[in-house]
C-alpha positions in Angstrom: -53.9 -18.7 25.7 -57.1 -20.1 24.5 -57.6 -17.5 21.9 -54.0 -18.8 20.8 -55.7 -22.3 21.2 -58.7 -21.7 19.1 -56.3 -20.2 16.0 -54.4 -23.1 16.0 -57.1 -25.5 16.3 -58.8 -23.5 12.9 -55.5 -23.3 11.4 -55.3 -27.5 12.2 -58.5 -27.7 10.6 -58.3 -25.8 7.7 -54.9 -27.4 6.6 -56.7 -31.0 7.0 -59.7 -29.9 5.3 -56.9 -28.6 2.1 -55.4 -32.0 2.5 -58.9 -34.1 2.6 -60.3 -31.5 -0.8 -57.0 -33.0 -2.7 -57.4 -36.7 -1.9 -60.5 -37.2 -4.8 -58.2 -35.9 -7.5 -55.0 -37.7 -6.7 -57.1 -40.8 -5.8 -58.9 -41.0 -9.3 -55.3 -39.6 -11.3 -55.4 -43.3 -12.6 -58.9 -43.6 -14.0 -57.7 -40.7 -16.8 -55.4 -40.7 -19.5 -52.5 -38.7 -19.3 -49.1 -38.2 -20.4 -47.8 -41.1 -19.5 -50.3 -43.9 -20.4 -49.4 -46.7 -22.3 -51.4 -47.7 -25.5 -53.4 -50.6 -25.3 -53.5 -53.8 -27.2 -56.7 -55.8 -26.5 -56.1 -59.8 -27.2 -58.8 -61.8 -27.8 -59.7 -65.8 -27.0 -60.9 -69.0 -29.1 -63.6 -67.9 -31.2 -63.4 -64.7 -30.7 -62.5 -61.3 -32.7 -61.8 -57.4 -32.1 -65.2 -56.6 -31.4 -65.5 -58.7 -28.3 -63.8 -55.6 -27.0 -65.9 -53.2 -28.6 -67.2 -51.8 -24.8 -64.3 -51.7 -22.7 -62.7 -49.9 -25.6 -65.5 -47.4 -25.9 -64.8 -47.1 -21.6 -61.5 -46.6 -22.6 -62.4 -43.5 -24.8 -64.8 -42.1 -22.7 -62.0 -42.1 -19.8 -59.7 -40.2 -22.5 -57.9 -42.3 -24.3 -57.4 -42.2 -28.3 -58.5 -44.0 -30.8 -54.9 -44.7 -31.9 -53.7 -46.0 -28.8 -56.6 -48.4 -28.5 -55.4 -51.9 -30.7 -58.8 -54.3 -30.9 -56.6 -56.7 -32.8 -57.8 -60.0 -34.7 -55.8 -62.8 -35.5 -56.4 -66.7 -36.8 -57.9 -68.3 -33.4 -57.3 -72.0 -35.1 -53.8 -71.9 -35.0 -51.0 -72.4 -32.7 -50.4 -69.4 -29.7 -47.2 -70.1 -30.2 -47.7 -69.0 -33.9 -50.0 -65.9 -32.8 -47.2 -64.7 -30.5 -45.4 -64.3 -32.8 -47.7 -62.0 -35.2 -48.3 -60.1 -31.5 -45.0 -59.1 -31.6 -44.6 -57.4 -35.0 -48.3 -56.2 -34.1 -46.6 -54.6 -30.6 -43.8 -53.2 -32.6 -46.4 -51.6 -35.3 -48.4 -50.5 -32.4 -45.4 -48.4 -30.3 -44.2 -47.1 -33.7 -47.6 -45.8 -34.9 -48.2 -43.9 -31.4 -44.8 -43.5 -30.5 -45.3 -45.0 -27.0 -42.3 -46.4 -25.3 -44.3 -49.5 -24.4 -47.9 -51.4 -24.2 -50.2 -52.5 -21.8 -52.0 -56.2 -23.2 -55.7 -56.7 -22.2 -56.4 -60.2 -22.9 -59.4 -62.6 -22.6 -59.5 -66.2 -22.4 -57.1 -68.1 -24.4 -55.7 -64.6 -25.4 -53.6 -64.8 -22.5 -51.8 -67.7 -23.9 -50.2 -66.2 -26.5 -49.6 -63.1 -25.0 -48.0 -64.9 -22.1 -45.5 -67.3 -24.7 -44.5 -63.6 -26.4 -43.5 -62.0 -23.2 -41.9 -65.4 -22.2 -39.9 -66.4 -25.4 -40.2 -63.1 -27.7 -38.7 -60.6 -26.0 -41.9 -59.0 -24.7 -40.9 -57.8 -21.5 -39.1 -55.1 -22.8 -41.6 -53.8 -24.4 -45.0 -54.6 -22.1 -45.5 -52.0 -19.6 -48.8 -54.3 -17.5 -50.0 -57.5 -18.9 -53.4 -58.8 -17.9 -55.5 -61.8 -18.2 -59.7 -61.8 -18.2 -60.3 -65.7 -17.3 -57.2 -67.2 -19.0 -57.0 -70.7 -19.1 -53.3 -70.4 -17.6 -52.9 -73.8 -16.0 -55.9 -75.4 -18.8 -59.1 -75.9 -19.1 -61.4 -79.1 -19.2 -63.8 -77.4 -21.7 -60.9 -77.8 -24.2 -61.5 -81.4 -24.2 -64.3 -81.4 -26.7 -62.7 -79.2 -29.4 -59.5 -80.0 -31.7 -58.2 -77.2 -32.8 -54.2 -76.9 -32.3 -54.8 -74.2 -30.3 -57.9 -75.4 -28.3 -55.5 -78.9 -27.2 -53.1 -76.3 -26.4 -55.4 -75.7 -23.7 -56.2 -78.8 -21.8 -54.7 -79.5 -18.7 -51.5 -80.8 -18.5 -50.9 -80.2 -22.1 -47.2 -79.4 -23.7 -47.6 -76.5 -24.1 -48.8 -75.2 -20.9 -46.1 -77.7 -19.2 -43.5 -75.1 -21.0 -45.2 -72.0 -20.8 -45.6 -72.5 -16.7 -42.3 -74.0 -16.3 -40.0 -71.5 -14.0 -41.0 -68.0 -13.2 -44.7 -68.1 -14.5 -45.0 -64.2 -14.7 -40.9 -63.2 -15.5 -40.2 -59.9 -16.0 -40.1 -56.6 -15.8 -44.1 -56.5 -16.4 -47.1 -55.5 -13.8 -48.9 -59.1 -13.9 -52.7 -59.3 -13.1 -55.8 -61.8 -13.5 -59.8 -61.5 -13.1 -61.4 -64.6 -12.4 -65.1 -65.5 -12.1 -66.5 -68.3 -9.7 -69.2 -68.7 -12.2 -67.7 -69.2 -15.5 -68.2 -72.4 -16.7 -65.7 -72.2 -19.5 -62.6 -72.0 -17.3 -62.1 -75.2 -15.1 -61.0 -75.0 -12.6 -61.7 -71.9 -11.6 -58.0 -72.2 -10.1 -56.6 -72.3 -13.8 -56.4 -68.4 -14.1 -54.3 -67.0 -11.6 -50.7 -67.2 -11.8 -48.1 -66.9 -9.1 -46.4 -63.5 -9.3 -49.5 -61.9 -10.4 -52.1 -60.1 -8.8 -55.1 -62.1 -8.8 -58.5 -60.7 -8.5 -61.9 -62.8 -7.6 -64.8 -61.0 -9.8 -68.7 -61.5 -9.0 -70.5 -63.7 -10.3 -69.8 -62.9 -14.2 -70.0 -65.7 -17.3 -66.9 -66.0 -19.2 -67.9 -63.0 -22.1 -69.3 -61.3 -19.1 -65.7 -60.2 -18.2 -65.5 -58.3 -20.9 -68.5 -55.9 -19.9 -68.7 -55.9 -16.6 -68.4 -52.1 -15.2 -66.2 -53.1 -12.2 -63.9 -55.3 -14.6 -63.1 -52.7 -16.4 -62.3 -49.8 -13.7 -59.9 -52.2 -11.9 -58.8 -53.1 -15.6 -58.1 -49.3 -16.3 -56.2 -48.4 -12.6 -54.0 -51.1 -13.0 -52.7 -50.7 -16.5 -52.9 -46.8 -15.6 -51.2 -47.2 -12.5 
């Protein structure tokens, strides 16, 4: 009887020992491209261009994915994000028909998320947005977009138009896997409050500035495993 014990007791072991040696590989199946993975279209905010996403792109490839499915896309900052969503959308449909993915995940930063947010909302994006996420968006406005005039920077402040109609109803409608990063110490985006949006998942970073979102290791991995998911 305890020699009949003891086997079973190995036998328990060894199967919970198999189980515990696969948990690292199914654990980390979404930091690695695969089959499945969308491409990604990387928006950026006021000011910026595509090669504010020059390192989490370069993560991106060192974690498998390709060049082609990687979109650091550049568009006229000045204008309206109503007027940007638009060119997002033929640039989405140039994107899925170059790699011939079924849909796109958009990685946007700051006032990226605007127009990204009015295409899914207004253009038909949903149907072709896999995960949608926003780097310290200026959601619900910003007061640092009291000091510049720009269409799209007043499109920014609190309580403007166009944030009155972007956030009216369902903020994050959709088929779409919503998620935000905000920083407690970025001093572009006030309130800190601005960026997350009900519906979404919304995640408090460390102690980043605003163009430190765009770097920052941790940022990034959560980034990748949610898109990836």
């Amino acid at each position: 009887m305890n020699k009949t014990l003891a086997s079973t007791a190995v036998a328990a072991a060894g199967a919970l020992l198999a189980v515990q040696a696969s948990l690292p590989a199914q654990a980390s199946s979404s930091s690695t491209f695969n089959s499945t993975s969308d491409a990604v279209l990387f928006v950026h905010g006021y000011t910026g261009d595509a090669s504010n996403w020059n390192t989490m792109a370069d993560r991106f490839r060192l974690d498998g994915w390709p060049s082609s499915y990687l979109d650091q896309w550049s568009y006229d900052w000045h204008q309206s994000n109503a007027t940007t969503a638009q060119q997002l959308s033929t640039e989405v449909d140039r994107l899925l028909a170059a790699t011939g993915a079924t849909k796109v995940d958009i990685v946007s930063h700051s006032m990226g998320g605007l127009s990204s947010r009015y295409y899914l909302k207004n253009l038909g994006g949903t149907s072709k947005v896999d995960a949608w996420v926003s780097l310290g968006g200026p959601n619900h406005g910003t007061d640092s977009a009291n000091s510049c005039f720009d269409t799209s920077c007043t499109e920014m402040r609190i309580g403007s138009g166009f944030l009155a109609a972007l956030n009216s109803g369902d903020e994050t409608p959709g088929s779409p896997r919503y998620a935000t990063w905000w920083s407690p110490c970025d001093t572009v985006i006030n309130p800190d409050t601005s960026v997350s949006l009900s519906g979404a998942a919304n995640t408090q970073t460390a102690c980043l500035s605003h163009t430190g979102l765009l770097t920052d290791a941790t940022v990034y991995a959560q980034t990748r495993d949610m898109i990836n998911h």
